[in-house]
NUTOR-496243 format. One record per residue: residue number from 0; z, x, y of N, C-alpha, C in turn. Coordinates in steps of 0.001 Angstrom, whole numbers. Layout:
REM residues N
 resi     n_Z     n_X     n_Y    ca_Z    ca_X    ca_Y     c_Z     c_X     c_Y
  NUM       Z       X       Y       Z       X       Y       Z       X       Y
...
***
This chain:
REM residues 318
 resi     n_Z     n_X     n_Y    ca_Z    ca_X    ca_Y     c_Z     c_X     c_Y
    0  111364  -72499   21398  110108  -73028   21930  109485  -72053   22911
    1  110248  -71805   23705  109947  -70599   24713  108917  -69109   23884
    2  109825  -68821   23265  109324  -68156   22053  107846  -68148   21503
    3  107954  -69549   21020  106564  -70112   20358  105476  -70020   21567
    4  105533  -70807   22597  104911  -70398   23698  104189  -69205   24421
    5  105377  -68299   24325  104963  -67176   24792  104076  -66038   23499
    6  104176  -66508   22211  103024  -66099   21554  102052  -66506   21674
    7  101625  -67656   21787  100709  -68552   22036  100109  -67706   23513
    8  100683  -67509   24282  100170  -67018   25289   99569  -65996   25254
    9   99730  -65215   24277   99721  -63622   23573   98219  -63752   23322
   10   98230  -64447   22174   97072  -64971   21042   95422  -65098   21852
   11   95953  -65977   22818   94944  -66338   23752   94624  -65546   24869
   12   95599  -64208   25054   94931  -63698   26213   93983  -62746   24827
   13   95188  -62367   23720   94293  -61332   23040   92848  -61590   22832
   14   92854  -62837   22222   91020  -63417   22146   90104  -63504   23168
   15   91106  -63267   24144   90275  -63747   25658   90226  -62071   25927
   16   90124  -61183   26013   90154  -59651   25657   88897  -59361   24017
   17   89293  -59930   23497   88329  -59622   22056   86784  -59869   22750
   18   86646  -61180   23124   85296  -61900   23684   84898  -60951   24725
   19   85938  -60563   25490   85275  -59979   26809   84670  -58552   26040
   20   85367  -58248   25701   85029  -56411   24794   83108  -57184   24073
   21   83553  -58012   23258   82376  -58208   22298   81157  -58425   23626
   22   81461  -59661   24738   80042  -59186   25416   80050  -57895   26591
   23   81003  -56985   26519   80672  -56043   26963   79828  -55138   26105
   24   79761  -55059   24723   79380  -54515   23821   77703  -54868   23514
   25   77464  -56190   23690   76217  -56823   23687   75359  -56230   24835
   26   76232  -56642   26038   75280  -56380   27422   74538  -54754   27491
   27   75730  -53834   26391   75624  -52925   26247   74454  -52306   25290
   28   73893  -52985   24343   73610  -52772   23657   72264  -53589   23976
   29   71869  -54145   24669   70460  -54544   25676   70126  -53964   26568
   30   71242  -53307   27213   71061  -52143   27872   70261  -50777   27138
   31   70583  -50484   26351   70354  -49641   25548   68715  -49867   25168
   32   69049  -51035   24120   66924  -51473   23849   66282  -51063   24777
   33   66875  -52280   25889   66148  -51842   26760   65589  -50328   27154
   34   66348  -49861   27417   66125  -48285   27744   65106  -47649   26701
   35   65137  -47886   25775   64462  -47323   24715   62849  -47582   24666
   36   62882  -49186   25202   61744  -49570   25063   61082  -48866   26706
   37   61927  -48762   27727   61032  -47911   28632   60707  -46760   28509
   38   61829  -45988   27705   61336  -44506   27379   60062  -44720   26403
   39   59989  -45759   25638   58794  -45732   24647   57541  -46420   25219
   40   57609  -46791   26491   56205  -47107   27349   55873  -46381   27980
   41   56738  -45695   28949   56346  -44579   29779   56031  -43364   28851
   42   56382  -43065   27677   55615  -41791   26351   54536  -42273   26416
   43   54234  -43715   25879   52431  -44045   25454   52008  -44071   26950
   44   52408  -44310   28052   51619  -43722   29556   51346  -42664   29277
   45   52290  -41574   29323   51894  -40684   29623   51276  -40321   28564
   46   50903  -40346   27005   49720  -39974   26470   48543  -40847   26565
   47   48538  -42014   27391   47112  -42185   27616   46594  -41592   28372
   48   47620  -41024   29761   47228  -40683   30818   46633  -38967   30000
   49   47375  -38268   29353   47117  -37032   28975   45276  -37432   28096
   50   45510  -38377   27437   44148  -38169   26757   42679  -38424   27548
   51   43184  -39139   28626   41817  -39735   29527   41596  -38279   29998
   52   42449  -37778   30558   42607  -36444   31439   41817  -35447   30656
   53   42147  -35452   28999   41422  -34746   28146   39987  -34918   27964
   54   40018  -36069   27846   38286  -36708   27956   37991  -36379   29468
   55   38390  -36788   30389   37135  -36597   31492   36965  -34649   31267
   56   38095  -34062   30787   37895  -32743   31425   36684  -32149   30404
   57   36916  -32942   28703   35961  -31966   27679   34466  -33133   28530
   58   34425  -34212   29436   33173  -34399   30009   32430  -33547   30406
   59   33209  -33261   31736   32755  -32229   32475   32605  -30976   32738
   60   33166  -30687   30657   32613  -29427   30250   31493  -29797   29781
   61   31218  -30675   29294   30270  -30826   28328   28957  -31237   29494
   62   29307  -31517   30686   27738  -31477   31764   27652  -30333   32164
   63   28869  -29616   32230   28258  -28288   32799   27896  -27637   32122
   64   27958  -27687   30561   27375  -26816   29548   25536  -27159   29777
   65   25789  -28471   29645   23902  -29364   29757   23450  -29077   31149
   66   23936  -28628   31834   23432  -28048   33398   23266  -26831   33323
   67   24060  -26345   32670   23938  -24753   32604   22557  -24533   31520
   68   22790  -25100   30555   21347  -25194   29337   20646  -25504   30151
   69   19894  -26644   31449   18797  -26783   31919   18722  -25587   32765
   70   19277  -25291   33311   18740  -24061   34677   17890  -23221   33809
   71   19305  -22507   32083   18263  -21718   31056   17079  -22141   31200
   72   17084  -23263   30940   15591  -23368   30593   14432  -23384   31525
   73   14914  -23995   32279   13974  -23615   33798   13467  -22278   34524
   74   14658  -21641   34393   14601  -20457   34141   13418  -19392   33610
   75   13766  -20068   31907   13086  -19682   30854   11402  -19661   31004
   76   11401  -21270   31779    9717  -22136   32159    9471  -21061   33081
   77   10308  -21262   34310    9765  -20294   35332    8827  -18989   35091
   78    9845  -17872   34452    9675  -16504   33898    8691  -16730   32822
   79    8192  -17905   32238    7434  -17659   31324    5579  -18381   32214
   80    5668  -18459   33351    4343  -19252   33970    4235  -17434   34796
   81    5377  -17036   35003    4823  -15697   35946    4833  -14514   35033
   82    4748  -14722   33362    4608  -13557   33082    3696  -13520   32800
   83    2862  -12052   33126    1658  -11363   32656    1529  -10684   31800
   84     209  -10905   30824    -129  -10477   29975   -2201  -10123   30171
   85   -1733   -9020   29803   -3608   -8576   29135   -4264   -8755   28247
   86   -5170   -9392   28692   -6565  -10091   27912   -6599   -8479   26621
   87   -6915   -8808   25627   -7238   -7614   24607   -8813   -7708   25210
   88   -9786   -8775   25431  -11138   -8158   25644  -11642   -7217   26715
   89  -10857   -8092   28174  -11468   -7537   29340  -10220   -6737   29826
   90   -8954   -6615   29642   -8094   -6004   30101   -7163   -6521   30753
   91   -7607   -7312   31345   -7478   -7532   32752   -6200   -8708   32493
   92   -5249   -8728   33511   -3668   -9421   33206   -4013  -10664   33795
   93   -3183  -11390   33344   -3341  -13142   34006   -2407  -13611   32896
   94   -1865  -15145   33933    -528  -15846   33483    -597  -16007   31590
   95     150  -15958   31276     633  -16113   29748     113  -17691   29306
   96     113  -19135   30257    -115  -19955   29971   -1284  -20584   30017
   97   -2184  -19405   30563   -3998  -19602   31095   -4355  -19116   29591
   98   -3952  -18403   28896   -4237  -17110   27800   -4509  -18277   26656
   99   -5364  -17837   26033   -5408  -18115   24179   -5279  -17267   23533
  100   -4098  -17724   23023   -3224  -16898   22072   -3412  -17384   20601
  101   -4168  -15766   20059   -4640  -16276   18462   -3335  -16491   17536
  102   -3746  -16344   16186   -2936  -16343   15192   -2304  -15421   14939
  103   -3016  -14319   15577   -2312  -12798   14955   -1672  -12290   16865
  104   -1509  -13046   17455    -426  -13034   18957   -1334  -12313   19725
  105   -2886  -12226   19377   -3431  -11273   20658   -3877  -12153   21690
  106   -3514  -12002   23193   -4506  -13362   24409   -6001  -12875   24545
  107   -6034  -13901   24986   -7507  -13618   25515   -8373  -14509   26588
  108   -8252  -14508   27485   -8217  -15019   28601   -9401  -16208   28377
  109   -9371  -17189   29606  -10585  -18384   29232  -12327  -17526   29012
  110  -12605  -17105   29488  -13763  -16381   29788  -14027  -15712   28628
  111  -13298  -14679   28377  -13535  -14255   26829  -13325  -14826   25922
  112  -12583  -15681   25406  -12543  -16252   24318  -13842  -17668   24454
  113  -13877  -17847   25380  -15701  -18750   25052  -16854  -17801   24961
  114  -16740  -16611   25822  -17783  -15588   25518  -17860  -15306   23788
  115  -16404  -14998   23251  -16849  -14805   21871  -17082  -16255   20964
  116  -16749  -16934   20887  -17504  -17956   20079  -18538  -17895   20260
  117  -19091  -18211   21644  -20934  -18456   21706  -21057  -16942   20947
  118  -20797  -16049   20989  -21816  -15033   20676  -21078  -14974   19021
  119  -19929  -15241   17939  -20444  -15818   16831  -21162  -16754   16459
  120  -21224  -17508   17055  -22227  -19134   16954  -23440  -18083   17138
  121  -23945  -17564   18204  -25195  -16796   18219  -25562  -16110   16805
  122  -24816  -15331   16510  -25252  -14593   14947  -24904  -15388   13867
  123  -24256  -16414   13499  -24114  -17349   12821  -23271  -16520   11519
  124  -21783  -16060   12387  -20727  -15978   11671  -19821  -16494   12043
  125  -18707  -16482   11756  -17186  -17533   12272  -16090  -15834   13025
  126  -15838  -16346   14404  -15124  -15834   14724  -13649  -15168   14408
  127  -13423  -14092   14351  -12262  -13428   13720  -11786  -12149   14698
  128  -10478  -12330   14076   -9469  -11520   15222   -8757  -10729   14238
  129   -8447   -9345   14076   -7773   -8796   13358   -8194   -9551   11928
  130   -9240   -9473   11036   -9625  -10103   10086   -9050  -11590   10344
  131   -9066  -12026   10836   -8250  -13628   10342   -9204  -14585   10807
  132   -9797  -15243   10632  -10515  -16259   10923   -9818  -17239   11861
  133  -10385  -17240   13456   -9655  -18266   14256  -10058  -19902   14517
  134   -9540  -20261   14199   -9915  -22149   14175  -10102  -22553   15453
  135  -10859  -23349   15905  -11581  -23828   17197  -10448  -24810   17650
  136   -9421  -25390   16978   -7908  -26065   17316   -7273  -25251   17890
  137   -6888  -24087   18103   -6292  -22540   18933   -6914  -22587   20241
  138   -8365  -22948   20374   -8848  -22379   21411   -9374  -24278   22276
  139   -9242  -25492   22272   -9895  -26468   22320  -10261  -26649   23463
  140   -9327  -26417   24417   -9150  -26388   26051  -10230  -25451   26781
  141  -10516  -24179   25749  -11346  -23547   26421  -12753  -23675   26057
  142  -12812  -24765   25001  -14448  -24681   24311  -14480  -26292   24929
  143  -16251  -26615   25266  -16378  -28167   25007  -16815  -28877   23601
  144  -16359  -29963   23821  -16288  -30695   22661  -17793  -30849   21858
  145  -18945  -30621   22466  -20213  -30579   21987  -20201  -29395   20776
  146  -19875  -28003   21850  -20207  -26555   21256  -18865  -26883   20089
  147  -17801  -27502   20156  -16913  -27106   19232  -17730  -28112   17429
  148  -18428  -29159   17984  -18579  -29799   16772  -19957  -28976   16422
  149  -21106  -28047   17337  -22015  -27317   16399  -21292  -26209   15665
  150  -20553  -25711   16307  -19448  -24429   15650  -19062  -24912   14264
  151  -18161  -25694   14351  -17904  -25965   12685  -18713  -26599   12130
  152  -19974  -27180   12337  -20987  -27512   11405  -21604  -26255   10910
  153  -21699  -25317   11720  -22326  -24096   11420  -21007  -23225   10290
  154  -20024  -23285   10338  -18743  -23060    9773  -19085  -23307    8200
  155  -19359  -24618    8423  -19214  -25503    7262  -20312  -25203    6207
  156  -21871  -25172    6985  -22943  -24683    6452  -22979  -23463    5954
  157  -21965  -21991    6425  -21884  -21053    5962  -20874  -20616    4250
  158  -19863  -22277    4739  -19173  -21612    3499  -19712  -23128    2515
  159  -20568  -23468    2536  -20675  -24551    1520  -21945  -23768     665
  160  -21540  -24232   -1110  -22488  -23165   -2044  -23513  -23872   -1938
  161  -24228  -23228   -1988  -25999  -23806   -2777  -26406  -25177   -1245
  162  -26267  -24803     142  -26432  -25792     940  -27604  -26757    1118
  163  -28172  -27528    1527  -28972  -28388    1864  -29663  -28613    2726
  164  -30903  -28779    2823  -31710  -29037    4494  -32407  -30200    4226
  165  -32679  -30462    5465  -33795  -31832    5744  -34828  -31386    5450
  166  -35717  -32338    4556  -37170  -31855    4053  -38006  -32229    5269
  167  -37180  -32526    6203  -39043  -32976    7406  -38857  -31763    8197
  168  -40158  -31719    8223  -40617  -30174    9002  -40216  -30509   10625
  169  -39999  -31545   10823  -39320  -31398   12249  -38341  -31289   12269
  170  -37301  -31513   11599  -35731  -31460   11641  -35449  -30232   10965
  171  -35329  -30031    9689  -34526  -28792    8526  -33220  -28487    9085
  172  -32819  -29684    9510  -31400  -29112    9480  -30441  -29274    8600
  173  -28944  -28596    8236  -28469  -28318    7320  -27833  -30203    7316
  174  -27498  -30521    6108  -26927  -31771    6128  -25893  -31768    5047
  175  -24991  -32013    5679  -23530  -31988    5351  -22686  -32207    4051
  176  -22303  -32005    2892  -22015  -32335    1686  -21522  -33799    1599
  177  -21450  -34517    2836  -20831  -35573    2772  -22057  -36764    2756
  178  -22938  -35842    2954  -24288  -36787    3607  -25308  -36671    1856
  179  -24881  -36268     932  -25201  -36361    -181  -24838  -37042   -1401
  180  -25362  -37952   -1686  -25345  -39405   -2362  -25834  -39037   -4055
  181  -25084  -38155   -5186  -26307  -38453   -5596  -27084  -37574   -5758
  182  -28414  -37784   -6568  -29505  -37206   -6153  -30172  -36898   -4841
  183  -30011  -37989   -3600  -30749  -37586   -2473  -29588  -37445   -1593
  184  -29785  -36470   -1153  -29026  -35952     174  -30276  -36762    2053
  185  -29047  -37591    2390  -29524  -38401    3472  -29140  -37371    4973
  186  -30507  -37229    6053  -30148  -36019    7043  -29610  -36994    8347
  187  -28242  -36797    8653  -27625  -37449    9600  -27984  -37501   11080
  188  -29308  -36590   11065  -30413  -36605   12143  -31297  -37497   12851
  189  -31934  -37386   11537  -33266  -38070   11557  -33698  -38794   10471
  190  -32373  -39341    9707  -32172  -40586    8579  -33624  -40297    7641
  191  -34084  -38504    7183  -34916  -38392    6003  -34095  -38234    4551
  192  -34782  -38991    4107  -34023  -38546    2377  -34741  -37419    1776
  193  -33785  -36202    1382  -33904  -35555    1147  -33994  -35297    -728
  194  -35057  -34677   -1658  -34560  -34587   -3017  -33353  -33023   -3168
  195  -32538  -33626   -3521  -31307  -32483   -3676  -32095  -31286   -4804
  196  -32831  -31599   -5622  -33028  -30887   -6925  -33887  -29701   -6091
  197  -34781  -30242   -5418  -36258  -29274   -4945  -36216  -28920   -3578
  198  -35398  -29962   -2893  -35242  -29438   -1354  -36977  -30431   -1126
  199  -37330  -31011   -1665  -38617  -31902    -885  -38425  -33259    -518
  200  -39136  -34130     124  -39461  -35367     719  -38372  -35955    -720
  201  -37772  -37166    -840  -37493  -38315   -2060  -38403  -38446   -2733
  202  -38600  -39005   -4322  -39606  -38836   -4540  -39341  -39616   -5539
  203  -39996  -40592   -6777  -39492  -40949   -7397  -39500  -40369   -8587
  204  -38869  -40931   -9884  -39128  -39775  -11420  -38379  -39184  -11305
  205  -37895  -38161  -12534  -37425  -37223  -12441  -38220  -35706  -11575
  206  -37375  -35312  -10953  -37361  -34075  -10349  -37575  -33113  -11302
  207  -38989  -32068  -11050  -38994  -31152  -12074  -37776  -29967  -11996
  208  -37131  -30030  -10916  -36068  -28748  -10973  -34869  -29790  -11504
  209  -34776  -31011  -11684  -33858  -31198  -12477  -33625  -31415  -13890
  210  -33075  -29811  -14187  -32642  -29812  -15713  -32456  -30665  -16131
  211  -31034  -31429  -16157  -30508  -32670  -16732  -31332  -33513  -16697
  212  -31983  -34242  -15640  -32665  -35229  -15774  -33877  -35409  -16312
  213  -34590  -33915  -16847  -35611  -33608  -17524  -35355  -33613  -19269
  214  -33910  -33408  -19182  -33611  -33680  -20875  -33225  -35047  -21201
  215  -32769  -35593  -20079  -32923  -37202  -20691  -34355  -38206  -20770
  216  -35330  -37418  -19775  -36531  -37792  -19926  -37067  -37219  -21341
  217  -36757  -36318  -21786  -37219  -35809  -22812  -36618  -36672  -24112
  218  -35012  -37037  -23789  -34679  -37957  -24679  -35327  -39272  -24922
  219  -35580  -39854  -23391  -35866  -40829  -23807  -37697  -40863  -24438
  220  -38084  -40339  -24519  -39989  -40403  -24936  -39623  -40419  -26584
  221  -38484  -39340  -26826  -37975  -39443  -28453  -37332  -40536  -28809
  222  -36360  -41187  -27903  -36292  -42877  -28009  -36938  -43437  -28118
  223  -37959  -43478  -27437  -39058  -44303  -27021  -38917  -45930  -26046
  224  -37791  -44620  -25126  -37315  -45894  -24111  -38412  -45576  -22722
  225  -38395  -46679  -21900  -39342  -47095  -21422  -38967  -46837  -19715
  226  -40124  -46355  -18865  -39531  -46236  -17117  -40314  -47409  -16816
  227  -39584  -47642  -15768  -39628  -48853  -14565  -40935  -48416  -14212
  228  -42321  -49360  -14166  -42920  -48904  -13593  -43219  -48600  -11774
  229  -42350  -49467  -11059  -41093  -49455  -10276  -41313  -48673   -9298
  230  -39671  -48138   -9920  -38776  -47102   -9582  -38893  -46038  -10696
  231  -39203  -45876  -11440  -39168  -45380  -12855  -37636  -45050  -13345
  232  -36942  -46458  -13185  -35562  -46191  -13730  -35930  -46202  -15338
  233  -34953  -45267  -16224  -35388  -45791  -17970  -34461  -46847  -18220
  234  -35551  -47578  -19311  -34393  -48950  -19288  -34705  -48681  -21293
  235  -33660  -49001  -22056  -33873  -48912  -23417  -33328  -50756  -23614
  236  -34247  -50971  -24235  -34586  -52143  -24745  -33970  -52828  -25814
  237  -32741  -53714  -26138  -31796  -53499  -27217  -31953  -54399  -27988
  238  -32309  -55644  -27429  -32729  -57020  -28074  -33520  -57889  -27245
  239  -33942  -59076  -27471  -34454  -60067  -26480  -36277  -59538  -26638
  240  -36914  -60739  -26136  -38331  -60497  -25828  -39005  -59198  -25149
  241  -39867  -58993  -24527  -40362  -58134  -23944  -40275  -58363  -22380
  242  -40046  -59546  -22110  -39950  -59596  -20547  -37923  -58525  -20281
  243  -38584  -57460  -19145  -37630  -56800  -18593  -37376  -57571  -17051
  244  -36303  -57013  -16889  -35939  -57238  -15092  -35061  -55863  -15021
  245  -35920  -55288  -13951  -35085  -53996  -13773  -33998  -54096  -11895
  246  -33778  -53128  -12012  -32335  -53661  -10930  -33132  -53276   -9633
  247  -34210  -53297   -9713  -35172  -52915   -8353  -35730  -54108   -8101
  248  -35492  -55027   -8856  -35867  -56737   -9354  -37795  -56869   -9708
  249  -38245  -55296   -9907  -39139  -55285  -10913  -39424  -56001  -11946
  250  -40185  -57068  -12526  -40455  -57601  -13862  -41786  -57097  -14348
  251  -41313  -56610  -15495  -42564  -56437  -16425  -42234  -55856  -17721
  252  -43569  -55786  -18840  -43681  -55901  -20010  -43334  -54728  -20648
  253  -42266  -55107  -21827  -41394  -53040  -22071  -42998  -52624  -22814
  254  -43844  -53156  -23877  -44448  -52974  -24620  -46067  -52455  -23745
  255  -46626  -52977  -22641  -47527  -52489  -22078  -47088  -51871  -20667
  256  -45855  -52109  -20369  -45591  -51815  -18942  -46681  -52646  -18010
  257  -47308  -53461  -18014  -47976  -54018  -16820  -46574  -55160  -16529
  258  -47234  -55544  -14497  -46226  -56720  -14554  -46144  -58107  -14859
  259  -44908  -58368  -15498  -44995  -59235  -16558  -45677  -60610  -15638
  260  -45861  -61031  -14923  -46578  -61945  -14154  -48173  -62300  -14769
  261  -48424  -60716  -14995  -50255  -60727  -15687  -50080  -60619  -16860
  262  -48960  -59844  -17593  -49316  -59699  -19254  -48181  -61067  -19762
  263  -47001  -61851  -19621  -46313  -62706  -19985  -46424  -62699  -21694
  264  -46245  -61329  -22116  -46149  -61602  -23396  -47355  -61504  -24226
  265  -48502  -61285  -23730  -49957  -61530  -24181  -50375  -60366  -24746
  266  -49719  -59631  -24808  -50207  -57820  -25335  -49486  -57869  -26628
  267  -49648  -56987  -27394  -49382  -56783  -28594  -47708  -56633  -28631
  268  -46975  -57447  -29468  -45262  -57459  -29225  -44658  -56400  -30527
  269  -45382  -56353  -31536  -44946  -55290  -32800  -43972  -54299  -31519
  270  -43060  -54203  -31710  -41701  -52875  -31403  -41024  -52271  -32931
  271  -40655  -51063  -32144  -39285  -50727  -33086  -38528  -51688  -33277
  272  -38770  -52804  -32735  -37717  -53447  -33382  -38126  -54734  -34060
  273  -39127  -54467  -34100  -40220  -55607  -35238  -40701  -56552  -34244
  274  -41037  -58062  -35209  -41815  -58830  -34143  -40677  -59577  -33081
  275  -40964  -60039  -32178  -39808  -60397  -31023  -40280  -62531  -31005
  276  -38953  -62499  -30779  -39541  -64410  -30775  -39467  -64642  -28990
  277  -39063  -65151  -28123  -39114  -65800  -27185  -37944  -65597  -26178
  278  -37020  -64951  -25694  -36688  -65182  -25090  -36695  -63551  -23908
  279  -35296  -64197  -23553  -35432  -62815  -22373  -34951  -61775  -23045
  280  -35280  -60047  -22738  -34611  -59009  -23310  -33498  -58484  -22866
  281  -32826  -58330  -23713  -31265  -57068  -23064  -31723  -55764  -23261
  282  -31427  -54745  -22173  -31973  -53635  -22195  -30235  -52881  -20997
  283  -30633  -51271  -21662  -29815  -50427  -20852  -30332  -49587  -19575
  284  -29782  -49185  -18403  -30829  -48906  -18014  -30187  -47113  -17446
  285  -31037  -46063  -17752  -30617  -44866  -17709  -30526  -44519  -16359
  286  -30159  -43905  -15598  -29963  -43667  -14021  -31266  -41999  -13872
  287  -32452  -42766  -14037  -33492  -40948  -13642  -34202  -41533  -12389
  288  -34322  -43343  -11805  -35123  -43187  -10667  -34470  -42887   -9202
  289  -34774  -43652   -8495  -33311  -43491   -6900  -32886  -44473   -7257
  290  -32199  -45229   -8131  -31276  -45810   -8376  -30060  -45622   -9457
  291  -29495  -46520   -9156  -28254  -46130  -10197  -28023  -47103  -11554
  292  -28540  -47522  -12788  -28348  -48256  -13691  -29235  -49385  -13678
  293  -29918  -50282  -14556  -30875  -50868  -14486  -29930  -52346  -15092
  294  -31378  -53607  -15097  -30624  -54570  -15117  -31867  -55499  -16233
  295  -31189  -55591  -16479  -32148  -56740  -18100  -31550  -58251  -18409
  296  -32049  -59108  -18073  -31568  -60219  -18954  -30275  -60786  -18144
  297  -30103  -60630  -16674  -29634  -60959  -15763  -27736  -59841  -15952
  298  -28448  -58953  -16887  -26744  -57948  -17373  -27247  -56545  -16967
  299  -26764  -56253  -16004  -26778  -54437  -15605  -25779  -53776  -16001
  300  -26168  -52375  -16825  -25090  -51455  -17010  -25960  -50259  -16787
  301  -24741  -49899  -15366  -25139  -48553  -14657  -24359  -47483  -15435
  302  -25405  -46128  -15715  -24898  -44514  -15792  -25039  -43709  -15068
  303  -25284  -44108  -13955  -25172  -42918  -13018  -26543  -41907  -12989
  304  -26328  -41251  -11922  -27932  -40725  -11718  -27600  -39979  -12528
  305  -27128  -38826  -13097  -27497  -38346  -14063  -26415  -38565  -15390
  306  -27018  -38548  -16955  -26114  -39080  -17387  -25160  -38071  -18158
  307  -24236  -38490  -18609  -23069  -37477  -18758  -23141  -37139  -19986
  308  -22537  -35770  -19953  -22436  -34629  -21111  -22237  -35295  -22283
  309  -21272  -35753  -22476  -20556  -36913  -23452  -21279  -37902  -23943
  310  -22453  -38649  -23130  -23278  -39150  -23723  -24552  -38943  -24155
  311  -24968  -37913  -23470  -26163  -36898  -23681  -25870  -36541  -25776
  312  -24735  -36205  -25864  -24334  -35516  -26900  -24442  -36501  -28687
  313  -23449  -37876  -27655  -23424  -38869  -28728  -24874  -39589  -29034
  314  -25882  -39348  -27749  -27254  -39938  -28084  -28422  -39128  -29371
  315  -28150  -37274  -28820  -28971  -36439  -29194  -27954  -36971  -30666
  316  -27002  -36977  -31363  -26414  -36820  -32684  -27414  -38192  -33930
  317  -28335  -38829  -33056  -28784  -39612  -34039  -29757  -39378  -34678
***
């Protein structure tokens, strides 16, 4: 029994030894994590700490680069308000930023460069520098806004072909390609209508200097289409009675031309197109008076003041 006992005693210290080892082994081994996990916080410290450190430092490269670029440039402003340059006209030196500087890099100080415009405007050519023609946008600061808009009207009048004037003997001034409508060119002056063909007063009819409109007059007498007594728009007569309405709101008779108010049909009706019964006429209306297309039978079809090649061609083929 003694025996049995004293194994028993054995058994139980041994296990009581096993347990103690096993949580020495545990405590040990939390020890350890542990450790690991501080070495692995204090690493990500210290690379946050390294990367902030990195950022503020590429900051405060990166202001002193943008500080250093502004001084350049100030710098740059400075040296460029005190440098001098000579006028090519008068000689004479003054700041770089007073200067008008052409297209082809020559200055030219305020004084001369308005001296030379007025005196091209005087001879009525366009100012040029080393052949190049200089635009009044180069120089704006030094011209006023009056002289700059006669300058390029005068510009404009020199390079536009075959130009235009006001037919009133008080005005004749040039009037602008934009101010031409058409047959009549309108003077943005003195609101005269001008005839584009002859250069005289508006006028109605065809214009004897206008070719074209002299061969459709010629067409139409061989038609035997009929003018407004009016406006003398031509109106060709296609069907319907003899009462016209032209787009000038003219009425009258295609067959006598009086207005239809006094003749209502009472004149002789025999046409080219035989006898006519009663009602209203359809008619075309050719563009030769100051208007544009005529109107019959409450239906207008405009051709334009003068009429086109294409139809000139398909008319003469009959």
């Amino acid at each position: 029994m003694a025996a049995i006992a004293r194994e028993t005693e054995a058994m139980r210290l041994e296990e009581r030894e096993r347990r103690k080892q096993v949580e020495m082994d545990r405590i040990a081994e939390e020890k350890r994590k542990l450790k690991i996990q501080r070495e692995k916080a204090l690493a990500s410290e210290i690379k946050e700490r390294n990367r902030k450190i990195s950022e503020e430092k590429k900051r405060k490269e990166a202001e002193n680069i943008a500080k250093w670029q502004r001084e350049q440039r100030e710098q740059e402003r400075k040296a460029k308000l005190l440098k001098k340059v000579e006028c090519v006209s008068c000689m004479e030196a003054g700041s770089e930023k007073d200067m008008a500087i052409l297209p082809c890099n020559h200055p030219y100080c305020g004084d001369c460069i308005k001296g030379a415009f007025k005196a091209a405007y005087k001879s009525r050519s366009p100012f040029q520098c080393c052949g190049t023609t200089v635009p009044t946008s180069r120089v704006m600061r030094n011209l006023s806004s009056s002289f700059v808009g006669k300058y390029n009207l005068m510009v404009l009048e020199l390079r536009t072909k075959k130009p235009k004037y006001c037919s009133s003997p008080r005005c004749n001034k040039f009037i602008p390609p934009a101010e031409i409508h058409g047959p009549i060119a309108i003077c943005p002056y003195c609101k005269a209508k001008t005839c584009v063909a002859c250069g005289s007063k508006e006028h109605s009819g065809v214009c004897e200097e206008d070719k074209a409109g002299k061969a459709v007059q010629a067409l139409a007498q061989k038609k035997g289409w009929k003018q407004c007594p009016k406006c003398s728009q031509i109106l060709e007569r296609t069907e319907g009675c003899l009462h016209m309405t032209c787009r000038c709101k003219a009425e009258w008779c295609y067959s006598c031309l009086r207005d239809w108010s006094v003749c209502r049909s009472t004149c002789g009706r025999a046409t080219p197109f035989g006898d006519i019964g009663m009602g209203e006429g359809i008619g075309m209306g050719m563009g030769m008076g100051p208007g544009e297309g005529a109107r019959a039978n409450g239906r207008r079809i405009g051709l334009g003041p003068v009429i086109a090649a294409a139809v000139l061609m398909s008319l003469f083929d009959d």
